[in-house]
N, C-alpha and C positions, 0 to 999 in steps of 0.2 A: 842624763840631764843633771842629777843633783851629784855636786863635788864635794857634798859635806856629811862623816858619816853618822853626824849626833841628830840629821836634819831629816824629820820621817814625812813627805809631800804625796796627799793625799787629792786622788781628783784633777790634776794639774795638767793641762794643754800642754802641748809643744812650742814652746815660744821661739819667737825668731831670733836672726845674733844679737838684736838689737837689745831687744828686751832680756836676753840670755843674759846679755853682759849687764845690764841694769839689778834684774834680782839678783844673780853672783856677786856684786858687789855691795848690794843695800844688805846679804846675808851675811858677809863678811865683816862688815862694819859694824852689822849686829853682833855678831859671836865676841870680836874683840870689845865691844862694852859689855859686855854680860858673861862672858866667858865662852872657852872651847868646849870645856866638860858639859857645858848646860845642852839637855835636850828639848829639841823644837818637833812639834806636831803642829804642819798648817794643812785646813781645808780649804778645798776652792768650792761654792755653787757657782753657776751662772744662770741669769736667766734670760731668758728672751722676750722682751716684753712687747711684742709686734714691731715691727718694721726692722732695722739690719743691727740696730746695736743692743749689745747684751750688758746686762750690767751683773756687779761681779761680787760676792759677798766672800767673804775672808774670815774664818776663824783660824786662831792662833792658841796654843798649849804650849808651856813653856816648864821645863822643870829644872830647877836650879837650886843648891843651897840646899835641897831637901823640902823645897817650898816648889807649890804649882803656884800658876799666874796665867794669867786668862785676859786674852782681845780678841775684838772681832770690828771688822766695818764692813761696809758696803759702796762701790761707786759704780760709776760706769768704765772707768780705765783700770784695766788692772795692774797694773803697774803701781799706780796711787794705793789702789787698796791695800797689798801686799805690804807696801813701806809703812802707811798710815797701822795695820797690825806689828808691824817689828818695831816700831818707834814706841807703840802704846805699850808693847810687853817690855822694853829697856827704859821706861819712864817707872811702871810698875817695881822692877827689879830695884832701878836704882833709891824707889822710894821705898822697898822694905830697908834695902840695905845703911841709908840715913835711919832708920829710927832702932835699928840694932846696935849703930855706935853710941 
Protein backbone atom coordinates (compact mmCIF):
# COMPACT_ATOMS: atom_id res chain seq x y z
CA UNK A 1 0.00 0.00 0.00
CA UNK A 2 2.56 2.69 0.96
CA UNK A 3 4.89 3.83 -2.30
CA UNK A 4 6.84 6.04 -0.32
CA UNK A 5 9.89 4.93 1.48
CA UNK A 6 10.47 8.11 4.03
CA UNK A 7 6.46 7.53 4.80
CA UNK A 8 6.18 5.04 8.27
CA UNK A 9 1.82 4.31 8.31
CA UNK A 10 0.82 3.09 11.25
CA UNK A 11 -2.80 1.45 12.10
CA UNK A 12 -4.07 2.14 8.45
CA UNK A 13 -6.99 0.13 6.66
CA UNK A 14 -7.01 -0.97 3.37
CA UNK A 15 -8.40 1.65 1.23
CA UNK A 16 -10.19 1.21 -1.99
CA UNK A 17 -8.59 2.60 -5.52
CA UNK A 18 -10.49 5.32 -4.97
CA UNK A 19 -9.27 6.58 -1.83
CA UNK A 20 -5.76 4.81 -2.71
CA UNK A 21 -5.47 7.33 -5.40
CA UNK A 22 -6.63 10.22 -3.29
CA UNK A 23 -3.99 9.83 -0.19
CA UNK A 24 -1.08 8.70 -2.97
CA UNK A 25 -1.52 12.00 -4.36
CA UNK A 26 -2.35 14.36 -1.30
CA UNK A 27 1.18 12.48 0.03
CA UNK A 28 2.84 13.34 -2.95
CA UNK A 29 2.04 16.88 -2.98
CA UNK A 30 3.07 16.80 0.45
CA UNK A 31 6.55 15.56 0.10
CA UNK A 32 7.09 17.98 -2.89
CA UNK A 33 6.49 21.10 -0.51
CA UNK A 34 8.33 20.02 2.34
CA UNK A 35 10.65 17.77 0.71
CA UNK A 36 11.69 14.04 -0.20
CA UNK A 37 14.24 13.53 2.52
CA UNK A 38 11.66 14.68 5.19
CA UNK A 39 10.33 11.66 7.32
CA UNK A 40 6.58 11.17 8.00
CA UNK A 41 5.03 9.17 10.94
CA UNK A 42 1.05 8.98 10.54
CA UNK A 43 -1.58 7.31 13.06
CA UNK A 44 -4.89 6.31 12.30
CA UNK A 45 -7.52 5.63 15.51
CA UNK A 46 -10.98 4.95 14.51
CA UNK A 47 -13.78 4.89 16.56
CA UNK A 48 -17.16 3.58 16.36
CA UNK A 49 -19.48 5.57 18.08
CA UNK A 50 -22.89 3.47 17.71
CA UNK A 51 -24.67 3.10 14.58
CA UNK A 52 -22.51 2.48 11.06
CA UNK A 53 -20.17 5.42 10.90
CA UNK A 54 -16.74 5.69 12.46
CA UNK A 55 -15.03 8.56 12.90
CA UNK A 56 -11.27 8.87 12.36
CA UNK A 57 -8.64 10.61 14.38
CA UNK A 58 -5.09 11.32 12.67
CA UNK A 59 -1.91 11.93 14.13
CA UNK A 60 0.96 13.20 12.07
CA UNK A 61 5.02 13.30 13.06
CA UNK A 62 7.05 15.03 10.63
CA UNK A 63 10.98 15.27 10.77
CA UNK A 64 12.53 17.62 8.63
CA UNK A 65 15.60 20.09 8.76
CA UNK A 66 16.50 18.33 12.02
CA UNK A 67 13.25 19.81 13.51
CA UNK A 68 10.12 17.57 14.48
CA UNK A 69 6.58 19.04 13.84
CA UNK A 70 3.44 17.71 15.10
CA UNK A 71 -0.57 17.48 13.75
CA UNK A 72 -3.30 15.85 14.52
CA UNK A 73 -7.32 16.08 13.62
CA UNK A 74 -10.20 14.25 13.81
CA UNK A 75 -13.43 13.69 11.38
CA UNK A 76 -15.64 11.45 10.30
CA UNK A 77 -14.28 10.99 6.49
CA UNK A 78 -10.90 9.92 6.43
CA UNK A 79 -9.87 11.10 3.73
CA UNK A 80 -10.51 14.74 5.06
CA UNK A 81 -8.65 13.87 8.23
CA UNK A 82 -5.46 12.54 6.68
CA UNK A 83 -5.23 15.81 4.13
CA UNK A 84 -6.52 18.21 7.06
CA UNK A 85 -2.83 16.49 9.14
CA UNK A 86 -0.55 16.77 5.88
CA UNK A 87 -1.76 20.33 5.17
CA UNK A 88 -1.27 21.41 9.07
CA UNK A 89 2.31 19.78 9.09
CA UNK A 90 3.33 21.79 5.44
CA UNK A 91 1.92 25.03 6.98
CA UNK A 92 3.98 24.24 10.25
CA UNK A 93 7.14 23.52 8.03
CA UNK A 94 6.81 26.24 5.82
CA UNK A 95 6.18 28.63 8.94
CA UNK A 96 9.51 27.56 10.72
CA UNK A 97 11.19 28.00 7.44
CA UNK A 98 9.91 31.89 6.96
CA UNK A 99 11.35 33.02 10.21
CA UNK A 100 14.86 31.10 9.60
CA UNK A 101 15.35 33.49 6.56
Amino acid sequence: MNNFPNVELVKFPEFDEVDQKLFESALSHFLKKVGYDAKLHLTLKQYKRGGLRTQHEAHGTLLVMGKKFFASNESWVLIDTLQSVLDKLAKEVKKASSKED
